[in-house]
C-alpha positions as CSV (number, residue, x, y, z in Angstrom):
1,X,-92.1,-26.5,65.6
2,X,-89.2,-24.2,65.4
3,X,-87.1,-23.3,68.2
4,X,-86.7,-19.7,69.0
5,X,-83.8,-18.6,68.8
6,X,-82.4,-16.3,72.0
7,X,-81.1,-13.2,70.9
8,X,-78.4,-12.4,72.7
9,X,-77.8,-8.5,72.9
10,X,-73.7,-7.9,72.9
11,X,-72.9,-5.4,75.4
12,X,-71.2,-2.6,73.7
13,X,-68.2,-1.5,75.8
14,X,-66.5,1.6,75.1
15,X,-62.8,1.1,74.9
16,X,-61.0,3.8,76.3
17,X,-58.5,5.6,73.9
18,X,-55.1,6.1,75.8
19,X,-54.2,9.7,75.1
20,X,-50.8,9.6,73.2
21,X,-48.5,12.5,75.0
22,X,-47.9,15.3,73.2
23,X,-44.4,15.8,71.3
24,X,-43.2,18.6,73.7
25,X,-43.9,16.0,76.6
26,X,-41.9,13.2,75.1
27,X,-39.3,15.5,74.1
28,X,-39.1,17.1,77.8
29,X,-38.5,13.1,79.0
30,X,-36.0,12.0,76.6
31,X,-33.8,15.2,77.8
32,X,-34.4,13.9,81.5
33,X,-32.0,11.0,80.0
34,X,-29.4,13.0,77.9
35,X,-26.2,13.4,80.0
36,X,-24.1,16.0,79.0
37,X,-20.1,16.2,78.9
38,X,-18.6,17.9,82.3
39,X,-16.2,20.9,81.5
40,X,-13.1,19.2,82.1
41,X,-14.1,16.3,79.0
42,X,-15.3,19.4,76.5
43,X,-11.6,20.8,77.2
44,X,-9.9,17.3,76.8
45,X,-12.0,16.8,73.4
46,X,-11.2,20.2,72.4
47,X,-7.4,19.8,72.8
48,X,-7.5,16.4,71.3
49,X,-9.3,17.8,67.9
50,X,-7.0,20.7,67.6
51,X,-3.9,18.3,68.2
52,X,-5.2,15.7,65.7
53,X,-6.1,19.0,63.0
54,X,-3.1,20.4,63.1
55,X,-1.2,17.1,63.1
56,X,-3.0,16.5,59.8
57,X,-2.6,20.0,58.1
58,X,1.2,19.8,58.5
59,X,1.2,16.6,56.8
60,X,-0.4,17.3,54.0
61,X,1.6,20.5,54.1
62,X,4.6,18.4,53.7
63,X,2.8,15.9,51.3
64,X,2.4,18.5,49.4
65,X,5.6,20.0,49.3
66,X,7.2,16.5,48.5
67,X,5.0,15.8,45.5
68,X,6.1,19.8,44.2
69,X,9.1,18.7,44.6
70,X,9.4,15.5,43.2
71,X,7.2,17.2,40.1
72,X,9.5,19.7,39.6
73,X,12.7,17.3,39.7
74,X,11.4,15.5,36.8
């Protein structure tokens, strides 16, 4: 004689989804974290990048002027 074989029923569980947040949320977060400069470093990185700009535009002002030069001596 043949065995029977127990059916075992599987107990379907519903796994729940986690909700993913919404852009806008994660965005609103992620700017909890941003730390902005204070006014004193804006002015300090201001000065510095007009300094460094100007320091450049004169020399290749005179770079310039010197390969005229040297052009026109020929």
């Amino acid at each position: 004689m043949a065995k029977k074989e127990k059916k075992v029923k599987e107990k379907k569980v519903k796994v729940k989804k986690e909700k993913k947040p919404s852009y806008l949320k994660e965005v609103k977060e992620e700017m909890k974290k941003v730390s902005f400069p204070s006014t004193k470093e804006i002015a300090k990185y201001t000065v510095a990048t007009v300094v460094i700009v100007a320091f450049l535009m004169v020399f290749f002002l005179l770079l310039t002027a010197l390969i005229s030069w040297v052009k026109g001596a020929i």
